[in-house]
N, C-alpha and C positions, 0 to 999 in steps of 0.2 A: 420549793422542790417537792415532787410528789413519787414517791415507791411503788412500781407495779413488783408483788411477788409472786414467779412463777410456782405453781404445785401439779407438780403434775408424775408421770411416769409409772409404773409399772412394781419399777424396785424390784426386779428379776433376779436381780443379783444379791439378794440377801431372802430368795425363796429360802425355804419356806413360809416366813416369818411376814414377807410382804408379799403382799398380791396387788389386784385391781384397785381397791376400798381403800388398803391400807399401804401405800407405801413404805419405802424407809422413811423417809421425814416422821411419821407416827409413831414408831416403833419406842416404847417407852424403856429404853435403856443405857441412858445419859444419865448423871448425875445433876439434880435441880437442888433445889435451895432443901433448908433441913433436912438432909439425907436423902430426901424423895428422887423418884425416879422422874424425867421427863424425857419425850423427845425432842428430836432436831425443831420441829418449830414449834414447839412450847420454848424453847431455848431460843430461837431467833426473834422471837417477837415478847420475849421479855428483855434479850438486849437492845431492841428498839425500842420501850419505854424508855430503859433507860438513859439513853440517848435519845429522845422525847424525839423520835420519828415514827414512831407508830402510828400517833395521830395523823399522821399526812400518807400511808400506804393504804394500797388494798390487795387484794390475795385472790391473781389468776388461775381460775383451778376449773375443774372437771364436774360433772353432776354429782358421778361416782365418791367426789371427796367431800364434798360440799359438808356432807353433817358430820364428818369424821374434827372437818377442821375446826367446827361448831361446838364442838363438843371437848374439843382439847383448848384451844384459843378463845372461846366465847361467843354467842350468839349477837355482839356488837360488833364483829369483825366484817370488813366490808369485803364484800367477794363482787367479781367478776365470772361470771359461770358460763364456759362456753355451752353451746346447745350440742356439738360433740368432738369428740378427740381429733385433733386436727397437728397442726405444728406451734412452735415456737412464733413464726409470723404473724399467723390467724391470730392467737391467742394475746401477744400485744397488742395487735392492731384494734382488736375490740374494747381492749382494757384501753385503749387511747381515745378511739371513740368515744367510751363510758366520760370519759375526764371530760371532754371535749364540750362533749351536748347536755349530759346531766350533771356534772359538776361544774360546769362552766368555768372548767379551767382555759386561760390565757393561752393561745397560740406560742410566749417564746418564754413559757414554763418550763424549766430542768423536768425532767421525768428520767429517772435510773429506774431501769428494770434488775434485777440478780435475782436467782435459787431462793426458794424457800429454808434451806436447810443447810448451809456453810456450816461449817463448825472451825469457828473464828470466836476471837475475845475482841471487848471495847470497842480497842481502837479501827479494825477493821470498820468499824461503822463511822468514827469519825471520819477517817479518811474517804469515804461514800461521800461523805458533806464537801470535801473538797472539788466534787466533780460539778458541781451547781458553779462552784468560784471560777472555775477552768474553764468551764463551756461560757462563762459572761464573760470574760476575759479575750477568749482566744474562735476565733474565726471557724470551730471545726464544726463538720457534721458530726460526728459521733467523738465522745470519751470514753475509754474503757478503764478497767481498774485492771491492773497486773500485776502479779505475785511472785518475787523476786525466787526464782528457783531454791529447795535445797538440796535437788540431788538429780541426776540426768532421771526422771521419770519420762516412760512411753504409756503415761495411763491418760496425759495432758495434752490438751492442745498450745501451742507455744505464739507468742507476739512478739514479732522481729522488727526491732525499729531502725527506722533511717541511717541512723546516728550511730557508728557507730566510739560511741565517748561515754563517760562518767554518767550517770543518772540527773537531772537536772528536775525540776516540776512536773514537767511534764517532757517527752519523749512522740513524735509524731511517726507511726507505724508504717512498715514497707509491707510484710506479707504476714499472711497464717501461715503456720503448719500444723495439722491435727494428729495426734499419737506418734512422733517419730522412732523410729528405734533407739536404745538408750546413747548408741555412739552417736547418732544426728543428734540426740538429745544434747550430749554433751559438749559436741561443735556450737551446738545455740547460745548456750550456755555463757560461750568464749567471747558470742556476739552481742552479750547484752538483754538475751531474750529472756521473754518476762513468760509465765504460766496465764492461760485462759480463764480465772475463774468465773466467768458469766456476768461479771458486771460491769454495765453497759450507760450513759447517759446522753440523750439528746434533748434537742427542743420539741417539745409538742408537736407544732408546725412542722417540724422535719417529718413526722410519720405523717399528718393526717396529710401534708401536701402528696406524699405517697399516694396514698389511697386516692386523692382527688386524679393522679397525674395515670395510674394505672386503672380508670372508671369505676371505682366501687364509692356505695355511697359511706359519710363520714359522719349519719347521723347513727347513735349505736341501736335502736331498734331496730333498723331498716337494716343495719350490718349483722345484728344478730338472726334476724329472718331469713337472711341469704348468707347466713355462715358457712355454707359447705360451698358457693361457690368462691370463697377467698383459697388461694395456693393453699397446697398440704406441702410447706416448705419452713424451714430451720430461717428464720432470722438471719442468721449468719452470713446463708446464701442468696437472699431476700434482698436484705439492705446492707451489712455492714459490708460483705467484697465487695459490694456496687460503689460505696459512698466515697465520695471523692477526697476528703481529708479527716481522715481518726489518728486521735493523737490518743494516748496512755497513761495515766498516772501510776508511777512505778510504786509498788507498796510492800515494804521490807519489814513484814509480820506476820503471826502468824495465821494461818490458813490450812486446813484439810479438808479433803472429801473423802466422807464416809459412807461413799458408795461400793464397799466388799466387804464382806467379813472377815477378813484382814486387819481392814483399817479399822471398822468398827469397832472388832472385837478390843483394839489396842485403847481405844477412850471411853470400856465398858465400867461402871461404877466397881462390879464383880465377874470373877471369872466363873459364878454359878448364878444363872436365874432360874428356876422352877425347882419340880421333885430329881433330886438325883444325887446319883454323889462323884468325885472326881480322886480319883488312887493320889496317894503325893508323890508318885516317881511318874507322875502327867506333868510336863514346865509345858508352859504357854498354851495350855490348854482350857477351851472354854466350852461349857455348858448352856444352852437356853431353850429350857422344856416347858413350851404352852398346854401338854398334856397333863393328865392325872394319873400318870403312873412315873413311875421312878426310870429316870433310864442313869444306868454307871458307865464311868469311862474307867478305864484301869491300861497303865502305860503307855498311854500315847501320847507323843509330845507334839506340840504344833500343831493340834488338829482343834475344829469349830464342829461341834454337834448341834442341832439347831432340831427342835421338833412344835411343832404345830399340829392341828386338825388341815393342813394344807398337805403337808405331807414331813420326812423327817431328812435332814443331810449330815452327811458326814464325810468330812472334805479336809484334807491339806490345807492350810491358810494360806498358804503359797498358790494354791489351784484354784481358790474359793471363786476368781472373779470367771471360773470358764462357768459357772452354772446357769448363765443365762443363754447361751448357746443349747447348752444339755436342755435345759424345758422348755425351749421354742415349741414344740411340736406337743406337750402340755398343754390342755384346752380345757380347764377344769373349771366350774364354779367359784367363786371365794369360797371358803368353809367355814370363816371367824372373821366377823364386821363388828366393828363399834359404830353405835349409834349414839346422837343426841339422847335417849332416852336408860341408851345401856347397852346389851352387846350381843348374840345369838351368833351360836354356833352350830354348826351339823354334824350329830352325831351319825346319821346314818341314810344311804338313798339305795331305792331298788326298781327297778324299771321290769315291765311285765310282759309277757308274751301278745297279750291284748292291748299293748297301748297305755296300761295302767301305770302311775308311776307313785310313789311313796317316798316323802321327806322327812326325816325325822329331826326336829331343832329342838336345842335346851337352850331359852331364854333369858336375861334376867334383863330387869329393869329397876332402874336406880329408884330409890326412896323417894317422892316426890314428883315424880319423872311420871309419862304417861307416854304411849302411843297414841299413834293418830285414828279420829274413825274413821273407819272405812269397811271396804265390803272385795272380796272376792269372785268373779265372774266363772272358774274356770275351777277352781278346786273347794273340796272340803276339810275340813280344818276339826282337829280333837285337841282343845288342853289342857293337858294335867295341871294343875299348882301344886309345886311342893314346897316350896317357903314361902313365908306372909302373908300379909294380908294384902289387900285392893278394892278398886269400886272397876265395877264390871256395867260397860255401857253393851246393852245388846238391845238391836229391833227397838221397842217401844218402854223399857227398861233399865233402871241403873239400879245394882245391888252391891250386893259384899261381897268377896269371896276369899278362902280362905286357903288355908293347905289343907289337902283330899278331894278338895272339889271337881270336878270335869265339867269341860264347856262343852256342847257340839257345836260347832260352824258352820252348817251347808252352804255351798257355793250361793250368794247375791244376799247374807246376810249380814247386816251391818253390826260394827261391834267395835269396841277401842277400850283399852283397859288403864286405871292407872295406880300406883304402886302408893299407897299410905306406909308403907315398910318396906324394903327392899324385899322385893318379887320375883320367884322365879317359877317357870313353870316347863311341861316337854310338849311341842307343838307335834302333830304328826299331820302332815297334808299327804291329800288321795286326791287323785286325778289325771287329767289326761293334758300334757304340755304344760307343765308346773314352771312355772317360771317368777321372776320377783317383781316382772312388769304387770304381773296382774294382778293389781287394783285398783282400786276407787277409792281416793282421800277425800273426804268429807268437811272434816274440820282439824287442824290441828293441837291450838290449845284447846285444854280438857274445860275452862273455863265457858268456852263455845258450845261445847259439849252439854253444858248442864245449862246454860239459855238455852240452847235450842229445845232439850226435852222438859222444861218447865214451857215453854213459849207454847208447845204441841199439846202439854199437859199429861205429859207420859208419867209412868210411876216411876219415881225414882226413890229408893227404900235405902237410906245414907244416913 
């Protein structure tokens, strides 16, 4: 059995805190092992260790996420990167292909796709292992996993089976319904109906005879080449209403999605993260300030404050899931990205009557950690260091550099730095169409970095 995990989405509904970069699945405010904090999948993919499935997944995701997930899970984590945002379809389909032609996985291999980020115990993942027994077992195109209701929720999509009797193995499905209102909720309920939570198992061969039957090819670089002409379509509507026999495993445990600050908030380690303080006649009131100033709550009950460099909310926990709706029309930047090497934030941007624009970022980079070299086409770059030290790769040169020192960067020079101490510095770019696709990678590891300017015989003063 092989695991595609999907990552993907926006995590609109827990703005400010997620954006583009960063999802919810990232958001580091889970309780992990020795008190530490983790996220949703730093939590899902240590309970698949544990349950020694790890080894057999890889993690469908975005360019956008790519080093976010590098960075929290490990740089041996096996990804699947679409070339861009498309649907749940596309996005299997290529991770199927991946299996297919580079892993030379077997045609009537179990492959279960589900979310990156369930927030489930144990046994939820055993029961995933059941869906490899069921599908060798039983005749169907698809198996899904279903989540025995605990309350008429209309935040779910529901699985209405045939049958209507006792729970048995497995259950073979009549229809969907996606978000009913709570009384249809509750009629399902009456019927046996199970919750949608996204996990899904078929044979191999089931998708790629797809792709063969619908002319696309099913070698995956040929599929990733011509990834935009596969459907911008959901899965769901793709293949599972289509597929002739899906059958269920009914599964009476626990399960949540901690997709609102509602829900979130209720499985947060603490009801304060960052500078602040919270009155004590506040009940169910939470706190979470990525800035450096102090923000107070004082008597409000039931409400989620949430502040970043994205922006700040302050919301009902009861209301919290309309904010994706309210920042549609929000067309902003990220303002805080982790990186493989560390994390940069935007302090500040100003756009000029000539075309001029101005970014201001404050930096850091982990101990040991390094940026990539490369070079800028389009803007010039000033940076301050204020903490630590580093080696400083520019042009024909590698040096020290410290705290007080200033770099200049004019646009087309190359340069990459990397941190002997945890490094921080304030970047300030000038120029005209500032953007963060403009550059030129060179080399990555800093190891490259230092053959290449020994192999040229540059000065390098280390």
């Amino acid at each position: 059995m092989k695991l595609i995990l999907l990552s993907g989405g926006s995590g609109k509904r827990l703005w400010p805190l997620s954006n583009d970069t960063r999802s919810k699945q990232f958001l580091k405010v889970l309780e992990g092992d020795n008190e530490s904090k983790e996220s949703m999948v730093q939590r899902v993919w240590r309970q698949l260790k544990t349950v020694n499935l790890a080894n057999s997944s890889i993690v469908a995701t975005s360019k956008l996420q790519q080093e976010m997930i590098y960075s929290q899970v490990g740089m041996d984590t096996p990804l699947v990167i679409e070339p861009e945002r498309r649907d749940t379809f596309p996005a299997i389909a290529l991770a199927a292909s991946y299996l297919y032609t580079e892993e030379q996985v077997h045609k009537d291999e179990i492959i279960v796709v589900l979310p990156v980020d369930p927030f489930v115990d144990i046994e939820f993942f055993n029961k995933i292992k059941e869906i490899e027994k069921i599908l060798n077992k039983q005749n169907a195109d698809i198996a899904l996993l279903g989540v025995k209701p605990t309350y008429p929720s209309s935040k779910y999509g529901y699985i209405v089976p045939k049958r209507d009797k006792n729970y048995e193995e497995y259950v073979e499905v009549d229809y969907f319904i996606e978000k009913p209102s709570e009384t249809k909720a509750n009629s399902l309920i009456k019927e046996n109906a199970l919750w949608n939570c996204g996990v899904f198992g078929f044979r191999l061969g089931y998708i790629i005879d797809i792709l063969k039957d619908s002319g696309f090819t099913t070698d995956y670089n040929n599929l990733y080449s011509n990834y935009s002409t596969l459907p911008k379509i959901s899965f769901d509507y793709e293949v599972l209403e289509k597929a002739k026999k899906v059958i269920t495993l009914p599964y009476d445990g626990f399960w949540k999605d901690l997709g609102t600050w509602n829900t979130l908030t209720e499985e947060m380690v603490t009801n304060q993260i960052g500078k602040g303080l919270i009155s004590e006649d506040s009940d169910n009131t939470h706190l979470v300030n990525e800035l450096d100033i102090p923000i107070t709550v004082v008597g409000l009950n039931n409400i989620v404050v949430a502040a970043s460099p994205d922006g700040i909310l302050v919301s009902d926990k009861e209301s919290s899931p309309k904010i994706k709706e309210l920042i549609n029309g929000i067309n902003q930047r990220p303002m805080y990205e982790e990186r493989l090497w560390g994390w940069s934030r935007v302090l500040d941007y100003a756009s000029y009557d000539n075309g001029q624009e101005m970014v201001t970022k404050r930096i850091c980079i982990n101990e040991g950690k390094n940026s990539s070299y490369h070079y800028h086409s389009l803007r010039d770059e000033v940076w301050t260091i204020v903490r630590g030290e580093g080696e400083l790769a520019i042009d024909d040169t590698i040096t020290r550099v410290k705290a007080g020192d200033t770099i200049h960067l004019p646009a087309g020079k190359k340069h990459g730095i990397k941190a002997l101490t945890e490094l921080e510095f304030i970047e300030i770019q000038t120029g005209v169409g500032i953007s963060d696709q403009d550059f030129t990678r060179l080399y990555f590891k800093w190891s490259d970095v230092i053959k290449h300017f020994h192999k040229t015989k540059s000065k390098v003063f280390i």
